[in-house]
C-alpha positions as CSV (number, residue, x, y, z in Angstrom):
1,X,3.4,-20.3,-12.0
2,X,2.7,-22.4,-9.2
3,X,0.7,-20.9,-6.8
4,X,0.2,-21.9,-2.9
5,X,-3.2,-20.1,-3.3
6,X,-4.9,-17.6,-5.1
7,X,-7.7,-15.3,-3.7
8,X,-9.3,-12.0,-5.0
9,X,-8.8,-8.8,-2.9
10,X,-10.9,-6.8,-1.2
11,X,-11.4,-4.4,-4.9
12,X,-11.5,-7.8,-7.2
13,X,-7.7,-8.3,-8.1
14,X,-6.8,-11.8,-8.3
15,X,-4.0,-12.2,-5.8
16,X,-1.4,-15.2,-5.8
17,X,0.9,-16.6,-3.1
18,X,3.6,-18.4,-5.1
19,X,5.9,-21.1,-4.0
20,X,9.1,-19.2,-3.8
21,X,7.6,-16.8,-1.9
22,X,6.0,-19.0,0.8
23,X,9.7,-20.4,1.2
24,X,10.8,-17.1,2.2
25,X,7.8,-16.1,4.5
26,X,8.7,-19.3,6.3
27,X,11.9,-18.7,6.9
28,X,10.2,-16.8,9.9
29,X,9.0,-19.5,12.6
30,X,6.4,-17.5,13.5
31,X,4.5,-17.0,10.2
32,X,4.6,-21.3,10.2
33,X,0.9,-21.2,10.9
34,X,-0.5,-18.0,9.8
35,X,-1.8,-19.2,5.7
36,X,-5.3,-18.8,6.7
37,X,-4.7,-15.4,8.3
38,X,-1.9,-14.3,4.8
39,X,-5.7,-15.1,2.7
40,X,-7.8,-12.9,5.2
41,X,-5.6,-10.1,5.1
42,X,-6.2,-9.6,1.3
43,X,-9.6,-11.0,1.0
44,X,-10.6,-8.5,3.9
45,X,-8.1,-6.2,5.5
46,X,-8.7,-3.6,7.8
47,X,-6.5,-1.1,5.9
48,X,-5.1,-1.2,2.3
49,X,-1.9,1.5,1.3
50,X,-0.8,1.9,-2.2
51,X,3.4,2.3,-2.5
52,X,3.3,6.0,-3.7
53,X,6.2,5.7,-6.1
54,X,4.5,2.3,-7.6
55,X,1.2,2.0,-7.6
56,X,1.4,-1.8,-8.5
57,X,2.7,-2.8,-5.5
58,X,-0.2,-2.8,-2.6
59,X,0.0,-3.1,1.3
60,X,-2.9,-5.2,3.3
61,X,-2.9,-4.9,7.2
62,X,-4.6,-7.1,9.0
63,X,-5.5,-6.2,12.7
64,X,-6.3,-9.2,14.7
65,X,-7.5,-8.0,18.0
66,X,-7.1,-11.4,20.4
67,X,-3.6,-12.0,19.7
68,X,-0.3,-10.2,22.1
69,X,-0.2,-7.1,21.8
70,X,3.2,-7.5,19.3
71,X,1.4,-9.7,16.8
72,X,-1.4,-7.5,16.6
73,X,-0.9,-6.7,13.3
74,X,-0.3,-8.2,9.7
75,X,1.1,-6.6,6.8
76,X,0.8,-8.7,3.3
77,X,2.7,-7.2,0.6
């Protein structure tokens, strides 16, 4: 697979960002310049929710206080 990155989680799971994802995420200008921040949500979120009908499939938000009000908040699925 390649990978833009891979980091561990917050509990130890090896996390990877592949290619073909990161093509979609940037199909949203805004998330051009928000890697770094896509790492620190799953190295060290401020909340992490488990899907309840899969419990494979993991939620990290990410609140990051100085930014507006409507980017307050990032979710890394």
């Amino acid at each position: 697979m390649d990978a833009v990155f891979g980091v561990k989680d917050k509990e130890g799971k090896l996390i990877h960002l592949s290619k073909e994802r990161y093509k979609h995420i940037l199909r949203h200008p805004h998330m051009h310049e928000q890697l770094e921040n896509i790492k620190s949500a799953i190295q060290n979120p401020t909340t992490i929710r488990y899907y309840e009908e899969d419990e494979k499939v993991i939620y990290y938000y990410k609140e990051f206080k100085n930014n507006e009000p409507e980017e307050r908040y990032l979710l890394v699925q």
